[in-house]
N, C-alpha and C positions, 0 to 999 in steps of 0.2 A: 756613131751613136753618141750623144750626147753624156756629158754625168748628172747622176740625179743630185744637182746642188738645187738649192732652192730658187737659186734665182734663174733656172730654167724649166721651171714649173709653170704651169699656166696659173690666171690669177685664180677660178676657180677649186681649181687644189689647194693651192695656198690657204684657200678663204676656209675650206672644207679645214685644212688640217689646225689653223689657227683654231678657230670657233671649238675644236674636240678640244685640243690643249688647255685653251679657255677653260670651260668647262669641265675638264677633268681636274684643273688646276683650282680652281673654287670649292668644287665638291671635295675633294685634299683638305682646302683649307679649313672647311666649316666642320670636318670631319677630327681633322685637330682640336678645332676650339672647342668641339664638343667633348673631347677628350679632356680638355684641360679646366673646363667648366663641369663634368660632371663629370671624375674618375671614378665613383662609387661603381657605376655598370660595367665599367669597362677591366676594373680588378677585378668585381665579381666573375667577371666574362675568361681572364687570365689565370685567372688562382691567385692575386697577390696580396699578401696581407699590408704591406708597407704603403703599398701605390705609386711606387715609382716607375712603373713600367706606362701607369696611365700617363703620368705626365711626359715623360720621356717619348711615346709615340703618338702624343700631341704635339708635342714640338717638330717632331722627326715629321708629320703629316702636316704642318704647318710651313717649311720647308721645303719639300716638294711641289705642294702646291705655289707658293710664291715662284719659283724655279718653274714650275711650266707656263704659267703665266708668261713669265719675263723672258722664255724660252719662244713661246707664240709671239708677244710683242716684237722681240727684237730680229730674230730669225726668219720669221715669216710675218714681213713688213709687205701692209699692203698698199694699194695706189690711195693715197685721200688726198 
């Protein structure tokens, strides 16, 4: 039996799982900046009176998203 690395994955899989990380990795990031552009709803949403929590998990979801992104690009590289 094989190990599941990626470079023994078919390209279909590959493509399937890049394309989710894509896409989870954007929805992260626009989910950050939304955070960081509008912390009013998001304190309200927390209980914080200060607002550091909003910006702190805009960054923190800004972050992530970059990170799966760059995780789909370089990991599961496809034929072009």
């Amino acid at each position: 039996m094989s190990s599941p690395s990626p470079d023994n994955m078919p390209e279909q899989k590959k493509a399937l799982i890049r394309l989710i990380l894509t896409v989870s990795g954007a929805i992260f990031a626009a989910l950050g900046a939304a955070c960081l552009l509008a912390p009013q709803g998001v304190n309200e949403i927390l209980g914080d009176t200060k607002g550091d929590i909003a910006q702190f998990l805009g960054a923190a979801f800004i972050i992530v998203g970059i990170s799966d992104i760059a995780i789909a690009r370089i990991i599961f590289k496809g034929k072009r």
